[in-house]
C-alpha positions in Angstrom: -24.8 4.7 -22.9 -26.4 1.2 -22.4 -23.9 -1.8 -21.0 -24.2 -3.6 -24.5 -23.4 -0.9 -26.5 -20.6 0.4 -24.2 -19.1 -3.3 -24.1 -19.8 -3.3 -28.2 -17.4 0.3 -28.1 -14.8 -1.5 -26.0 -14.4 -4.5 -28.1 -14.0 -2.2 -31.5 -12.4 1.0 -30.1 -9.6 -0.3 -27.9 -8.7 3.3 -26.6 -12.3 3.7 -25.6 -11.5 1.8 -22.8 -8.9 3.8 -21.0 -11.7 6.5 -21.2 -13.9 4.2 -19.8 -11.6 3.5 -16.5 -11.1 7.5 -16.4 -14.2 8.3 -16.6 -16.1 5.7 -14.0 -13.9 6.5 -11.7 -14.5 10.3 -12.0 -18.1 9.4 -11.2 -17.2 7.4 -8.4 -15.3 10.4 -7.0 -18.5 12.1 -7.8 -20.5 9.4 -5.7 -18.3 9.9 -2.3 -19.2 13.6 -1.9 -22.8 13.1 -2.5 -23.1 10.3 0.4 -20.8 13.2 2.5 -17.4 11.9 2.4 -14.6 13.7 0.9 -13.5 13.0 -2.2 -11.0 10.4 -3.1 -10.5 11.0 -6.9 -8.2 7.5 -8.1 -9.2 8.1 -11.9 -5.6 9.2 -12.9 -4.7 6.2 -10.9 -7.2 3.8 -13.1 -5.7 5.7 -16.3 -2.5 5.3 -16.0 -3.3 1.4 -15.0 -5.0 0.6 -17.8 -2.6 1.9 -20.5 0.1 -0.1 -18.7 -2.0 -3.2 -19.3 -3.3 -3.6 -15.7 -7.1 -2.7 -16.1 -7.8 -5.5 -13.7 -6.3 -3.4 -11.1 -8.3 -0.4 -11.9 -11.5 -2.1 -11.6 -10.3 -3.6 -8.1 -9.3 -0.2 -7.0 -12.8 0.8 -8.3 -14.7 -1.9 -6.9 -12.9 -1.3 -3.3 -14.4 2.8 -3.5 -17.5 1.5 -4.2 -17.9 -1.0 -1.4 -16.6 2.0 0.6 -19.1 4.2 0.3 -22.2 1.5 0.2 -20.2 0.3 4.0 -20.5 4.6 4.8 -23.7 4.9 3.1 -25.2 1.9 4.4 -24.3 3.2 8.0 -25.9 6.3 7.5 -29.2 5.3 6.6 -29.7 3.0 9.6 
């Protein structure tokens, strides 16, 4: 799904945004074992983050993996 149309979905379908948080994360999990690493699977994490209200959090927590494997994948490729 394009950014526009996902951020359209968000705005109108408030639920669609714990999926969102669930699912991202899932792919994130998915990006650690492709670069080697093992898996660190926060998505249940993100979930139950955003129904509380704390989405902010999730996307920290998300934002941290990422920079995690771009540090392991960055070291890899040099």
């Amino acid at each position: 799904m394009s950014p526009g149309l996902e951020l359209f979905v968000m705005i109108i379908c408030a639920p669609y945004v714990l999926f969102w948080y669930y699912d991202k994360s899932q792919k994130i999990a998915d990006a650690y074992e492709k670069v080697g690493m093992l898996r660190k699977d926060d998505s249940l994490a993100c979930l139950i983050l955003g129904i509380f209200g704390l989405g902010i959090i999730s996307m920290a927590i998300m934002q941290s993996n990422l920079n995690t494997i771009w540090v392991n994948e960055s070291r890899i490729s040099w």
